[in-house]
N, C-alpha and C positions, 0 to 999 in steps of 0.2 A: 836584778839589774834593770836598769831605766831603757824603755824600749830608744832603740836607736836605728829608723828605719828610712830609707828612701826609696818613695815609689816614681816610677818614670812616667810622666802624662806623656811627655811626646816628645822623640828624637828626628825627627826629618830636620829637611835644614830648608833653604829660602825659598826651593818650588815647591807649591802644596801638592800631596800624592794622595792617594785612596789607601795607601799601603802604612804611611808613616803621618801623624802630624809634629807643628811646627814645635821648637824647644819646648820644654816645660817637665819638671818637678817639681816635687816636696818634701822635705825634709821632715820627719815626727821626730823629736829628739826634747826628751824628757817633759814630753806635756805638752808642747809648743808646735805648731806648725809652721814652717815656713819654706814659703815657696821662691823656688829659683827661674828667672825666665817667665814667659806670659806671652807664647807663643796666640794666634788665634785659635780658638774652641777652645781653650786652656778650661774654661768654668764646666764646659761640656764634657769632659774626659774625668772634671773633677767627680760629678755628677756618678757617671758611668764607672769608676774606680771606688764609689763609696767616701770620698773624702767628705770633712763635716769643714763646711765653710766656716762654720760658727768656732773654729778653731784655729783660722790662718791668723800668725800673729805679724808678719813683716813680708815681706816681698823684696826683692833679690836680683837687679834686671841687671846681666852681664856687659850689654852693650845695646846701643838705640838701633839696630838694623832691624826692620821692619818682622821680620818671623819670630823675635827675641820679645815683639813689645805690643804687636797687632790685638791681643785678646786682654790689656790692660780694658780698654772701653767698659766693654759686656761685662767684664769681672766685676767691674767698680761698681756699677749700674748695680748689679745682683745684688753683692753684699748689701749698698742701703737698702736693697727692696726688703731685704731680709728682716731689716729692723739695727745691722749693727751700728754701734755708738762708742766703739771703742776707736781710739785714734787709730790709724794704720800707717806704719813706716815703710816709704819706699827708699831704697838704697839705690841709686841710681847715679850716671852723670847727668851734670847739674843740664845740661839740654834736653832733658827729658822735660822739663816744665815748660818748653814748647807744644806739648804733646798732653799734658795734664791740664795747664791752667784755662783754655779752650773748652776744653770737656766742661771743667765746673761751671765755666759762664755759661757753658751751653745747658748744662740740669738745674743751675738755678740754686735755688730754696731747695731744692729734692734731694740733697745729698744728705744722710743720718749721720755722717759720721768728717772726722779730719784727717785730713790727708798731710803729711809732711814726708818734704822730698829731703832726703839728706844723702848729698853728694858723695860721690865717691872719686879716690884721688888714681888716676892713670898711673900713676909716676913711679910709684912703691906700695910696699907692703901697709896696711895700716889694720889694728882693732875696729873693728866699727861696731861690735853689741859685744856685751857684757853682763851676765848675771852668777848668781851665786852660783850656777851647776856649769855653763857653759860659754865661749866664748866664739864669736865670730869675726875673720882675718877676709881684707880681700886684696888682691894681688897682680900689678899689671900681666895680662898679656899682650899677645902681638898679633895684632889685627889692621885691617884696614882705617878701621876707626878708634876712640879708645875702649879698651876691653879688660874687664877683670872678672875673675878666675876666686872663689871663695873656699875658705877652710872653714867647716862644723868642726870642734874641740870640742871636747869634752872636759871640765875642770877635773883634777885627780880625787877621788872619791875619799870619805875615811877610811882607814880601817875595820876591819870586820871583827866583831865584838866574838869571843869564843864564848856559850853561855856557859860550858862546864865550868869554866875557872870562875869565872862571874858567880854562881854557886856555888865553890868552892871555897870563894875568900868573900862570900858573904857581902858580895860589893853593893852599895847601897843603888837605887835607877838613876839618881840626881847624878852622880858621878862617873856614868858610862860616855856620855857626849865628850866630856872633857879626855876620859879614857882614850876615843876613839881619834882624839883629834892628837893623841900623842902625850896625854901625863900619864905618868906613875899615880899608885894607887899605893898609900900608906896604911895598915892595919892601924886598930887599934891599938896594938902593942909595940907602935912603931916601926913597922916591918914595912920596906920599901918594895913593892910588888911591880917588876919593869913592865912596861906598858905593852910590848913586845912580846912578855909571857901572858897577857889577857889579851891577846888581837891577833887576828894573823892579815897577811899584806892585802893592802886595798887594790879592788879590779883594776887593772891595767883602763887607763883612760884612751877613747875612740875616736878618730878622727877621718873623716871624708873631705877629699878636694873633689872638686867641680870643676874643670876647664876647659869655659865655652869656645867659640869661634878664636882658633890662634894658628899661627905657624909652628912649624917645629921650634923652639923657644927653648934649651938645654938652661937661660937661666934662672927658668920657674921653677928648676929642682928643690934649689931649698927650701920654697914656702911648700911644698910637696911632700918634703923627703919621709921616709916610713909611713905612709897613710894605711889604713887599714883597706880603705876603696876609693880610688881615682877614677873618676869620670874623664875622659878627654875627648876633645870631636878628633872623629876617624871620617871624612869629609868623601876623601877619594882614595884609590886602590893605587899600588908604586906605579903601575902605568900612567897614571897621570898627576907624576911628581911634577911637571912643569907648570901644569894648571894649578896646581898646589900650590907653588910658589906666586904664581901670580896671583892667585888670588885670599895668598895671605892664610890659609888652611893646612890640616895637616892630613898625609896618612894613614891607611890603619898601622901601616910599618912604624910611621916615624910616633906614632901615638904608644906604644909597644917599648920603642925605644928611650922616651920619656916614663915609660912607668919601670922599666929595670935597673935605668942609672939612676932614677930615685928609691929604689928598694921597693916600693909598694908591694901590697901584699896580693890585689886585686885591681884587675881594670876594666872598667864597661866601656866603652866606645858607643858611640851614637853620632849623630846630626849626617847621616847620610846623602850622600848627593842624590837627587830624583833619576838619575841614570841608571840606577843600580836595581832591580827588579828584584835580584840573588844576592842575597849579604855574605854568603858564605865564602867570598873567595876574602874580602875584608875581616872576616872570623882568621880567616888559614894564613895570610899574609902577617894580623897580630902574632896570632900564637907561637909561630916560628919562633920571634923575638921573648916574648911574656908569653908561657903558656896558660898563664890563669885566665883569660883575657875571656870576657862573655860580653855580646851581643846587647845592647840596649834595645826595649821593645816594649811598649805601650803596654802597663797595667802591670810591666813588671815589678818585682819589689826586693829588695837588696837590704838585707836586716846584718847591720852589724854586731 
């Protein structure tokens, strides 16, 4: 099975702590890096957690609020020091290239590599990357400004080849991919051998949602529903459900409640308010609602 992992660089939320840094993850999912958010020290945590720059393939920024996007600079700078030359995609809304086009005038000739910004749509659900193994979705939420929420997919795998029967009816190797993708296998004596009796079912396909800065949002369930691991921000504790409302954030309660009317199997919570020194009463308030519900926390890693 293709490894399918997320490590947490950093869940604090907009005041910097000693305790927690600014948003950021990575997704490793079948070969590919890609990171979500680019909080500030984002390269520095990379660094410190062992991540291989020389592998991030795209970039992922939820919304332009300054702790989501502060440690693009350093990042970008790094990677040309490094030597790379591969293009890199930022997914982003299109007002980020307030924020990127500045930088490059300002490095000049010294940048190794291209930068393309490809917008993301507030409004609805949309595909934004595609390849043979996996699929990427990203998905309004509800923020003060706009805000999207992304789905890792996993494409459905083939079938798993059985070698006995493959042995046993002499099945030629040229004929196994076709095998796995779903034909029948004919003998030479014309004997029609169901594809079903040479495969048994293909692994169940893996999916994690992300979602950054939002309110309680009951109608992000569907692009959600049955995830294997739901990130949500858990911001503030039910005592300051009013601050929550105004300021456009969620709960650990209401974050709890958005991962059990979706089914999810798993929740991390993170983007903590810098008021909170003790996370554990935000662990206790989740779990009441979703008891699978674990802590996000710098260096952690969550393997699907």
């Amino acid at each position: 099975m293709n490894r399918f992992q997320i490590t947490i660089l950093g869940c604090g939320s907009a005041i910097p702590t000693t305790m927690h840094n600014p948003p950021s993850q990575l997704v490793d999912l079948n070969e590919k890096l890609f990171m979500i958010d680019c909080g500030e020290g984002t390269q520095i945590q990379m660094r410190k957690f062992k991540a291989r720059m020389g592998k991030l393939h795209s970039l992922f920024i939820s919304h332009l609020h300054g702790d989501h996007i502060f440690g693009l600079p350093g990042l970008l700078s790094t990677l040309s020091m490094l030597g790379r030359t591969a293009d890199l995609n930022i997914y982003a809304h299109k007002e980020i290239s307030l924020m990127i086009k500045p930088f490059l005038i300002y490095m000049g000739n010294h940048m190794s590599f291209k930068i393309n910004l490809i917008p993301l749509n507030p409004e609805r659900e949309e595909l934004i990357f595609e390849n043979r193994s996996i699929r990427i979705f990203s998905f309004p939420l509800k923020h003060r400004i706009a805000t999207n929420g992304f789905l890792f997919e996993e494409k459905e795998s083939a079938r798993h080849i059985i070698r006995e029967m493959i042995d046993f009816y002499k099945i030629p190797l040229t004929e196994i991919p076709n095998i796995k993708e779903g034909a029948d296998f004919i003998t030479e004596e014309g004997i029609v051998i169901p594809h079903n009796r040479l495969t048994s079912a293909a692994s169940p396909s893996r999916r994690y949602a992300y979602c950054s800065d939002t309110a309680y949002a009951p109608e992000i369930i569907p692009f959600i529903r049955n995830v294997e691991l739901l990130y949500h921000e858990a911001t503030f504790a039910e005592s300051e459900l009013e601050r929550a409302g105004e300021t456009y954030h969620s709960t650990a309660r209401q974050a709890a409640e958005i991962a059990k009317a979706a089914e999810v199997k798993q929740l991390v919570i993170g983007h903590y308010s810098s008021r909170y020194n003790e996370l554990g009463l935000l662990l206790k308030e989740a779990i009441a609602v979703f008891p699978n519900t674990e802590l996000a926390s710098e260096g952690k890693v969550f393997d699907l």
